[in-house]
C-alpha positions as CSV (number, residue, x, y, z in Angstrom):
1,X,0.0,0.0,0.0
2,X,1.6,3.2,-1.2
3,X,2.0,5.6,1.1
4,X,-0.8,8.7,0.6
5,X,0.5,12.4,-1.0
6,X,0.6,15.0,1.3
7,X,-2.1,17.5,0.8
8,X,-1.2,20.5,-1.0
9,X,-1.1,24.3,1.0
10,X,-0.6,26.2,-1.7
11,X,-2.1,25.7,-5.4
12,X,-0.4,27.9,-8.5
13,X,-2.3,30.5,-10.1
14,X,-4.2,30.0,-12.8
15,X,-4.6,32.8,-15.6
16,X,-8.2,34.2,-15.4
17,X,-9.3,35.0,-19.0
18,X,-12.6,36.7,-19.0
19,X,-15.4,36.4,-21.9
20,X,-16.7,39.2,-23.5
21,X,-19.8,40.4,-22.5
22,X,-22.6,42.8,-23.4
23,X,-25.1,45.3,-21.3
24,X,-25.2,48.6,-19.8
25,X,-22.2,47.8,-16.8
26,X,-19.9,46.9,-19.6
27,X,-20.6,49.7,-21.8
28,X,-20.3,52.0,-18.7
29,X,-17.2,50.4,-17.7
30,X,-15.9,51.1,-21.5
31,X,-17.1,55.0,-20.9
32,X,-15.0,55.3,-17.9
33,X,-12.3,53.8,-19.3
34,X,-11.9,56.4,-22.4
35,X,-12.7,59.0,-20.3
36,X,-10.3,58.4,-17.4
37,X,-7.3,57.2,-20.0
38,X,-8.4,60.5,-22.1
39,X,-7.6,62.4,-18.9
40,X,-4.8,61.1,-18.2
41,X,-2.9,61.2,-21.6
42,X,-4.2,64.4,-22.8
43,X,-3.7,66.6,-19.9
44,X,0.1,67.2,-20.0
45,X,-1.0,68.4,-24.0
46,X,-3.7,71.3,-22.6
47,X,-1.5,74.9,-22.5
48,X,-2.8,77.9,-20.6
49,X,-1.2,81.5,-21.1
50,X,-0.1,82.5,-17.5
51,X,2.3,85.5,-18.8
52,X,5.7,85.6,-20.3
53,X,7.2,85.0,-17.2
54,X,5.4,81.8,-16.2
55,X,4.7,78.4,-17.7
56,X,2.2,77.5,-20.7
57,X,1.2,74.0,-19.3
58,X,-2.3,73.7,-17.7
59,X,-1.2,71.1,-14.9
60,X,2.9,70.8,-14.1
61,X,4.4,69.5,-11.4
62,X,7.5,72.0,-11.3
63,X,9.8,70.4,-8.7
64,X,13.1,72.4,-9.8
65,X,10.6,75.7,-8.8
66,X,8.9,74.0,-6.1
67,X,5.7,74.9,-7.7
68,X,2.3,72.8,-8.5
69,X,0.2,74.7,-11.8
70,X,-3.1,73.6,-11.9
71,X,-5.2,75.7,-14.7
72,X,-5.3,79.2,-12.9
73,X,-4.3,77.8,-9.6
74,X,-1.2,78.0,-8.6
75,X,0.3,76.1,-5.4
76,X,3.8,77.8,-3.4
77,X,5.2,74.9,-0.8
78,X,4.0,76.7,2.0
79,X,0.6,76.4,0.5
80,X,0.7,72.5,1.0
81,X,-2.3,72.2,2.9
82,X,-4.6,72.7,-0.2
83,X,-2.5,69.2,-1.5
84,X,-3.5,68.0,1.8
85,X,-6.8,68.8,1.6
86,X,-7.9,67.5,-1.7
87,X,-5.9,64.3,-0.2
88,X,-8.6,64.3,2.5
89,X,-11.7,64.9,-0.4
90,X,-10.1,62.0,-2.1
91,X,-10.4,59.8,1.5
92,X,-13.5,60.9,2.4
93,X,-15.1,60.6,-1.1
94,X,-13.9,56.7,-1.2
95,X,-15.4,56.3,2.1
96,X,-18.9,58.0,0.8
97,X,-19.2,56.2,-2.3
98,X,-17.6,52.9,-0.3
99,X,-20.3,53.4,2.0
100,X,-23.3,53.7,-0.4
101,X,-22.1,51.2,-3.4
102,X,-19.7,48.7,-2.1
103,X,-16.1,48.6,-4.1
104,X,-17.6,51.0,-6.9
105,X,-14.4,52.9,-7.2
106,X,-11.8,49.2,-7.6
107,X,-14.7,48.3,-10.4
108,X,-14.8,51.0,-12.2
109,X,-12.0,54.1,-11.9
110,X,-8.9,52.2,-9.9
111,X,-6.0,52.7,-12.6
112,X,-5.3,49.0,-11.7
113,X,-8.4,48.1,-13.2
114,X,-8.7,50.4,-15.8
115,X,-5.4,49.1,-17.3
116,X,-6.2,45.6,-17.4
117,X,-9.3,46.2,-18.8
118,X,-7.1,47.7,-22.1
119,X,-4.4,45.0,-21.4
120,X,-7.5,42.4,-21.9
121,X,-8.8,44.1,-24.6
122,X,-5.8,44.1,-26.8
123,X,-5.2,40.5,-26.0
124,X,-8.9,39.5,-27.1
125,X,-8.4,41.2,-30.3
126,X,-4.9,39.0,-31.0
127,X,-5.9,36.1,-29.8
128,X,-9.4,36.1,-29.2
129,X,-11.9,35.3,-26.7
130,X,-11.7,33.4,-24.1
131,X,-12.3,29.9,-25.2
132,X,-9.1,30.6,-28.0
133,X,-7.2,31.9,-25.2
134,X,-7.3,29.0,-22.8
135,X,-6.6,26.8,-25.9
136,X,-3.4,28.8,-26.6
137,X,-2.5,29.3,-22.8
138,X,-2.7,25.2,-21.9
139,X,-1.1,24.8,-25.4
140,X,2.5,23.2,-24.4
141,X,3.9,23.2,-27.5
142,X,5.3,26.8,-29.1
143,X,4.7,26.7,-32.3
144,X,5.0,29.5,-34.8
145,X,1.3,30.9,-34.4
146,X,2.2,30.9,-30.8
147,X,5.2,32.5,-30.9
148,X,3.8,35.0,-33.6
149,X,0.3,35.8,-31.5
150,X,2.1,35.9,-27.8
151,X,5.0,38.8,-29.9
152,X,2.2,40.9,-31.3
153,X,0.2,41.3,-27.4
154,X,3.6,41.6,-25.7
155,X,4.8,44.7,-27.9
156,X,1.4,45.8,-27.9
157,X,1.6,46.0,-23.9
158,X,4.5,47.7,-24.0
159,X,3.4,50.4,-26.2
160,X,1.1,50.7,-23.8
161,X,2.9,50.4,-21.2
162,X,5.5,53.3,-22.7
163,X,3.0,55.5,-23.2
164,X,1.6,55.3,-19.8
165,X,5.1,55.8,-18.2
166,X,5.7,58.5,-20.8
167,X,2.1,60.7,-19.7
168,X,3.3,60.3,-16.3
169,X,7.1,62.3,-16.3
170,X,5.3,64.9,-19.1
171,X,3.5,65.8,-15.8
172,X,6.3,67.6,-14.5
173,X,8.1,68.9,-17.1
174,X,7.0,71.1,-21.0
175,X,5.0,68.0,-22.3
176,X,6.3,69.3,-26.1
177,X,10.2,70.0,-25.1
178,X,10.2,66.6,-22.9
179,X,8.6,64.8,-25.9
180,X,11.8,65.8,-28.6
181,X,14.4,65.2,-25.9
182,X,13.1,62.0,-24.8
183,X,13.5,60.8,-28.5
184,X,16.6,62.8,-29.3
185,X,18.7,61.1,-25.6
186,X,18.6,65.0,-24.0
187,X,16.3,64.2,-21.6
188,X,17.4,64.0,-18.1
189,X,18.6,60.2,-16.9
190,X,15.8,60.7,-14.1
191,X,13.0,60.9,-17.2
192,X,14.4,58.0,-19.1
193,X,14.3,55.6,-15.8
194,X,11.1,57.0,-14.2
195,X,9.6,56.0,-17.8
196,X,11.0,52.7,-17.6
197,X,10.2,52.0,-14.4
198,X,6.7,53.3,-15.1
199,X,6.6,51.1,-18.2
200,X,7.6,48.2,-16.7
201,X,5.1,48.3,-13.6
202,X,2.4,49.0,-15.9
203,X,3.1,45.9,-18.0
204,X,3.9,43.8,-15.6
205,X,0.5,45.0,-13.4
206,X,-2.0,45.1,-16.3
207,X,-0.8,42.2,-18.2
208,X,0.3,39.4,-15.9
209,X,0.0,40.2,-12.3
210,X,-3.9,41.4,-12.9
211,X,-6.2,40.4,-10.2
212,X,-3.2,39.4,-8.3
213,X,-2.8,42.8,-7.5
214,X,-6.1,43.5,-6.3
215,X,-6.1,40.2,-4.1
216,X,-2.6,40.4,-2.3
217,X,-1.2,43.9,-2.6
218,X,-4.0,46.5,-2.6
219,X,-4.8,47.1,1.7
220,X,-8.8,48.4,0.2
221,X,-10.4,44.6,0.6
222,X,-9.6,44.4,4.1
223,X,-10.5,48.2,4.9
224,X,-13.5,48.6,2.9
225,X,-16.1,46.3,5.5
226,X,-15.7,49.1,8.1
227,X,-17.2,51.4,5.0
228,X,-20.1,48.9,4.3
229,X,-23.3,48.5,6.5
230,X,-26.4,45.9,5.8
231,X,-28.0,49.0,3.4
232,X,-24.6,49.4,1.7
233,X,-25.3,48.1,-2.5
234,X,-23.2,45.5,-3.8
235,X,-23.5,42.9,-5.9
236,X,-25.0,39.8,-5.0
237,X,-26.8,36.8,-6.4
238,X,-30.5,36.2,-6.0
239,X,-29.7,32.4,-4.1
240,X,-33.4,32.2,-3.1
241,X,-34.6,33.0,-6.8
242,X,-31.8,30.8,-8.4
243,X,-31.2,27.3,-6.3
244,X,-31.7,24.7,-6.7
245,X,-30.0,25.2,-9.7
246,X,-29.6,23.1,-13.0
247,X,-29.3,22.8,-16.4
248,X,-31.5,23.1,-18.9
249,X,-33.0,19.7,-20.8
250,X,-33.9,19.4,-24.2
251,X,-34.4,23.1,-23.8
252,X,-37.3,23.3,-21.0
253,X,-36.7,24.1,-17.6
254,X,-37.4,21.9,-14.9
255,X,-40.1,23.5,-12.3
256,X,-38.3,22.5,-9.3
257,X,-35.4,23.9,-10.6
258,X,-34.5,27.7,-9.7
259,X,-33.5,30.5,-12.2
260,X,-30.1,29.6,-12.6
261,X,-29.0,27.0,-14.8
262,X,-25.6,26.3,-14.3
263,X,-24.4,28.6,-17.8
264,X,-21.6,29.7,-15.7
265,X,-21.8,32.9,-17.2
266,X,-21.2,34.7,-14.9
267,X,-17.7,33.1,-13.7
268,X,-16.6,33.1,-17.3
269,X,-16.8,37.3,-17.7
270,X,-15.4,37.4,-13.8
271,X,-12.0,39.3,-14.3
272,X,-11.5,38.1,-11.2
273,X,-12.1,34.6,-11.3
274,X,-14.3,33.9,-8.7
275,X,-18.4,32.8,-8.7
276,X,-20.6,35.5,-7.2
277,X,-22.8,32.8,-6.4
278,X,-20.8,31.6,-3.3
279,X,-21.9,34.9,-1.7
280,X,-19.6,38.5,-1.0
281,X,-15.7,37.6,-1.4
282,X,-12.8,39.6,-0.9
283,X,-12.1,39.3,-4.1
284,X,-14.8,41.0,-5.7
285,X,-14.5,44.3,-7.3
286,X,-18.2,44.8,-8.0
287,X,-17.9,45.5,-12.0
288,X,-21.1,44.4,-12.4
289,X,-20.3,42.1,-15.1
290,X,-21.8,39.4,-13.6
291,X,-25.4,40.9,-14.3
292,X,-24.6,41.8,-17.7
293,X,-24.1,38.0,-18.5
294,X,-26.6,36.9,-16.5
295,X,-29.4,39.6,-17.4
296,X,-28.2,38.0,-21.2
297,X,-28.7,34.9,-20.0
298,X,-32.1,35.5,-18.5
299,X,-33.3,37.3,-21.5
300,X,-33.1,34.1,-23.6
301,X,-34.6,31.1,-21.5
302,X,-37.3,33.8,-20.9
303,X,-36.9,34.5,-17.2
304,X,-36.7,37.9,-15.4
305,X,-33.7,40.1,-15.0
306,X,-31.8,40.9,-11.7
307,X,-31.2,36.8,-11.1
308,X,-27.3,38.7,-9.8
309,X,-27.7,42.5,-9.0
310,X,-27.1,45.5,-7.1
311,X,-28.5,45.0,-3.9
312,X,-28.4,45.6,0.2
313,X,-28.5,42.9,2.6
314,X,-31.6,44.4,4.2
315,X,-33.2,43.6,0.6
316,X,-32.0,39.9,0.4
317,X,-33.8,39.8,3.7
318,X,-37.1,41.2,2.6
319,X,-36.9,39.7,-0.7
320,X,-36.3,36.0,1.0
321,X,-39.8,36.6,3.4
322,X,-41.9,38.2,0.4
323,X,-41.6,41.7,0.4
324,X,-39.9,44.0,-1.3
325,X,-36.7,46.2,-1.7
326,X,-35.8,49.9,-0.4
327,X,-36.1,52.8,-3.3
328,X,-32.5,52.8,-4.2
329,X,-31.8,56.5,-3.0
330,X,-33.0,55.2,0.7
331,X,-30.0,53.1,0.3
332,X,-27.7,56.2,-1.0
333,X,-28.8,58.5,1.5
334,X,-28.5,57.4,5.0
335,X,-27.0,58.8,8.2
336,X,-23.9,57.5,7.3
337,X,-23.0,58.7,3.6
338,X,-25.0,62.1,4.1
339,X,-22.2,62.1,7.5
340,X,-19.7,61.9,4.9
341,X,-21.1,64.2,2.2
342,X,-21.0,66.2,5.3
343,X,-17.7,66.3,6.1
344,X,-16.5,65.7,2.5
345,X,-18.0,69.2,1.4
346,X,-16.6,71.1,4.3
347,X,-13.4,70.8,3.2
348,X,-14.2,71.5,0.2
349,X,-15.6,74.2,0.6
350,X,-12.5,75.2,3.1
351,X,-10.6,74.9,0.2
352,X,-12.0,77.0,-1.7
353,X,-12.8,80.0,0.7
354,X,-8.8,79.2,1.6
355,X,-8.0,79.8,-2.1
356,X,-9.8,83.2,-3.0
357,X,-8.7,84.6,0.2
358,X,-5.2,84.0,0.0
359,X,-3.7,87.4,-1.3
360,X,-1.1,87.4,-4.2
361,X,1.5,89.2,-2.3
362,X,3.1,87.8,1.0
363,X,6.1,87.4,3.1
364,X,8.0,85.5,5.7
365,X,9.9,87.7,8.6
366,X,12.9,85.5,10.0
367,X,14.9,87.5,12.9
368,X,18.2,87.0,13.3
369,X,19.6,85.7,16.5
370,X,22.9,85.2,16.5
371,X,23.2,87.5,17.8
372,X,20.0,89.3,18.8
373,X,21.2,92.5,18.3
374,X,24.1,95.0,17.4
375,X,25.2,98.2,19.4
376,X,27.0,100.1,16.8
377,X,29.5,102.9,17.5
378,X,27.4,105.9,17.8
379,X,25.1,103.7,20.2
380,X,22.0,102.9,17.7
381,X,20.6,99.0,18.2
382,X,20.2,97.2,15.4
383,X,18.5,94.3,14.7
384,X,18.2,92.3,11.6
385,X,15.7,90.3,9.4
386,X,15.9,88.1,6.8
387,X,12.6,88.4,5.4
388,X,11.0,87.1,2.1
389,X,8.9,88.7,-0.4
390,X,6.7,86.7,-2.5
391,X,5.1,87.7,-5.8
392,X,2.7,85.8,-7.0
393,X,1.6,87.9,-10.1
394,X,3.2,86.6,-13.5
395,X,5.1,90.0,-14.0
396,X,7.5,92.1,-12.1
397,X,6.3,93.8,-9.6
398,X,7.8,97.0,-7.5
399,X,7.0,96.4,-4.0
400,X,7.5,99.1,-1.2
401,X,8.1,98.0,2.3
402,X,7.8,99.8,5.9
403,X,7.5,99.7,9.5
404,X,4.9,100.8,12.1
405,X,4.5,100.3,15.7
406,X,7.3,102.4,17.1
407,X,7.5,105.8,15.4
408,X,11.8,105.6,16.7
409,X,12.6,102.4,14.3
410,X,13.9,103.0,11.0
411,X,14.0,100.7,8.4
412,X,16.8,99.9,5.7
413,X,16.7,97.3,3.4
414,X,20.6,96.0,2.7
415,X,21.8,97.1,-1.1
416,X,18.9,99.3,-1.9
417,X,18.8,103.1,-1.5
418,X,15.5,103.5,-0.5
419,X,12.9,101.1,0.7
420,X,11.6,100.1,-3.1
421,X,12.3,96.4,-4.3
422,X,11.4,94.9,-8.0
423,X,10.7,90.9,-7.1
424,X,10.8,89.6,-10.1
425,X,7.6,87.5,-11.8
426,X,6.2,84.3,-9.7
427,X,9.2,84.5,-7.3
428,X,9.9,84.7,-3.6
429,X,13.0,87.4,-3.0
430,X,14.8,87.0,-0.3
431,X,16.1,90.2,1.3
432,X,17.8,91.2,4.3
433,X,16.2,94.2,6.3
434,X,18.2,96.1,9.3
435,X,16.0,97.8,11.6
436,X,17.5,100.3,13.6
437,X,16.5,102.0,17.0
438,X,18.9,105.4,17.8
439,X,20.2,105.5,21.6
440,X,17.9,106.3,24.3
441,X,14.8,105.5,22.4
442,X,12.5,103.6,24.1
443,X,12.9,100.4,21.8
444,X,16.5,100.9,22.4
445,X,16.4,100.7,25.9
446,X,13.7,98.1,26.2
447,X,14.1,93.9,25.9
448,X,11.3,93.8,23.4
449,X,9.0,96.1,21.0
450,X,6.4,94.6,19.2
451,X,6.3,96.5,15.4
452,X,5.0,95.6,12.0
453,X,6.1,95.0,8.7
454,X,4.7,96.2,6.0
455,X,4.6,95.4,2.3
456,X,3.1,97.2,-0.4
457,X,2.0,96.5,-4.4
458,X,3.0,99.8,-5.9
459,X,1.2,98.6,-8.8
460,X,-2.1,98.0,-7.4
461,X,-2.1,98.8,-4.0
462,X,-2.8,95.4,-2.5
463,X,-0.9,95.2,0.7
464,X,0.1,92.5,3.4
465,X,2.2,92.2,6.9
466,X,3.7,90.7,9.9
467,X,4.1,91.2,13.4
468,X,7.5,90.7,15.0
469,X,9.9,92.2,17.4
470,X,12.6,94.6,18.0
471,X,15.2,93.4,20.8
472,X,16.8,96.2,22.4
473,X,19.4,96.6,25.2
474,X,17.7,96.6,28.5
475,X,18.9,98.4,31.4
């Protein structure tokens, strides 16, 4: 008696190749797809006149200027927290639509899922659907149609694959001038591997890791059931409309048979893999494919659609004891997502209070302190500042700076006649400012004097400040 095989722990993947499908999920799946992809490759491309002095691309990532364009927008680095905040909308907003329809965002608009879905669809068109391509894939032997179908969807990927990588470093650099010195080698070695690396991770993500990535490297299955309540809509199979299930005879269905036969439809166009009859799984991205085959199915044996749907638990529940579901906007708007349409437009509208207040002048005041202060030989104090004046505008602008507080202090900026400074367009200038308090003043003789700054637009007026002190010799 031969000793039995251990039992296996671990099983190797198997490919998942999904059938094509038909129905309203799949053609809005194919909408957000162009869309989104549109977005993302066409943006760099958009130009928007900002003034001589300033950039011509609508959204740029300047990292040698420290700067973020976005349209008419621009961000400094000590303007962070609107980055922040639209970091918080983006939370907030995948919690809220989490919340009301399960993993809507991973089915739909995740660039993980997006890019498969064009990795997939290049390799149905080469080698077909998804019968030809399981014949091809559990074909050992590598023959020349093989070798010739396998070439065409790897370069295909790639071109892809370059392209994505490509989009993504036009982002922070003149889309046009990065496009001729990419192909003519003059682009920076920090362009030519971000592109490679991008073009790698999107081939190798897209076209053979797939749902793998989904499964064991995205942390969003594991959050999202804090997000989802018994009113949350997801998709789910009709088990009390479709067991027992069984397939159809000599074309007529059985009566004490349920609504499904058994097609397996629905786990055929899973780009997942998995059979949404067994109930909610982790790996389910709710694309709502499922219903388009099964809806297809449905149609022709002549049963009623929704056999696998979007639905609550609280309407399996009714459904199973005779009633009937909620309205679907009494599952979209609940304490819970209107908490977080709340809080999700709050910052929002923060944001944007926080943007047309801001003014386009400002400036950081910096005292010096080593050492504090200076007595100088005819007994004046002297303190100084290295202060920094921004100018937003996209011209030159003259500014005009003074003090007030302490009518004794005197102000002097260091290199400059007077108390004028040109800052040149979009630029924060740094200066340094002595102030000086003349012997037996009372700033001179005190430890501190609160004063102001003061700056001044000379162009059109617009003015801005901040408080500091004056340290003085105390006696």
């Amino acid at each position: 008696m031969s000793q039995a095989e251990p039992e296996q722990l671990y099983a190797a993947r198997e490919p998942v190749f999904p059938k094509k499908v038909y129905g309203k999920f799949r053609n809005l799946k194919w909408g957000l797809m162009i869309f989104t992809l549109g977005i993302y490759y066409l943006t760099p491309w958009i130009r928007w006149d900002r003034g001589p002095s300033l950039p011509d691309q609508a959204v740029l990532i300047d990292l040698a200027n420290r700067r973020f364009y976005f349209f008419w927008i621009e961000i400094w680095p000590h303007e962070f927290y609107f980055i922040a905040g639209l970091l918080v909308m983006a939370g907030l907003g995948l919690f809220l639509f989490t919340s009301a329809l399960g993993r809507v965002w991973c089915g739909y608009a995740c660039p993980q899922t997006v890019w498969t879905d064009l990795f997939i669809l290049v390799e149905r068109w080469i080698e077909g659907d998804r019968n030809a391509r399981l014949r091809l894939h559990r074909q050992k032997k590598w023959d020349l149609k093989k070798l010739r179908l396998r070439l065409t969807k790897w370069v295909s990927w790639i071109v892809i694959a370059a392209a994505t990588g490509g989009a993504w470093v036009f982002y922070f650099a003149d889309a046009p001038t990065l496009l001729v010195d990419l192909f003519t080698g003059n682009a920076h070695p920090i362009a030519y591997t971000t592109v490679m690396v991008m073009t790698g991770t999107t081939f190798f993500f897209g076209g053979i890791a797939r749902e793998q990535v989904c499964i064991y490297a995205c942390p969003w299955p594991r959050i999202q059931a804090a997000m989802m309540d018994e009113d949350t809509l997801t998709v789910a199979y009709r088990e009390w409309r479709g067991e027992p299930r069984g397939k159809l005879k000599k074309g007529q269905l059985d009566p004490s048979q349920g609504d499904c036969i058994d097609c397996m439809a629905c786990v055929n166009v899973c780009p997942m893999g998995i059979d949404i009859r067994n109930g909610q799984q982790l790996e389910c991205i709710t694309c709502a494919l499922c219903i388009d085959a099964c809806d297809e199915m449905m149609d022709k044996i002549g049963k009623p659609r929704g056999l696998i749907d979007y639905m609550a638990y609280t309407d399996e529940t009714a459904e199973r004891a005779g009633g009937k579901a909620k309205n679907i906007w009494k599952h979209i708007f609940r304490p819970r997502t209107v908490l977080y349409t709340s809080l999700w437009s709050l910052v929002g509208i923060g944001l944007v209070v926080a943007l047309f207040m801001r003014s386009d002048i400002d400036m950081t005041v910096a005292p010096v302190r080593n050492p504090t202060f200076v007595t100088l030989s005819d007994g004046t104090i002297r303190n100084v500042y290295e202060i920094k004046l921004r100018n937003k505008h996209g011209e030159e602008r003259p500014f005009t700076m003074s003090i007030s507080g302490d009518d004794t202090l005197a102000l002097r900026i260091e290199g400059e006649d007077d108390t004028n400074v040109m800052v040149p367009a979009d630029t924060a200038q740094p200066l340094r400012v002595y102030i000086e308090a003349p012997r037996g003043s009372a700033a001179a003789d005190s430890e501190r004097s609160p004063f102001r700054f003061w700056v001044e637009d000379d162009i059109n007026g617009e003015r801005a400040y901040k408080d500091t002190v004056f340290n003085g010799k105390a006696n």
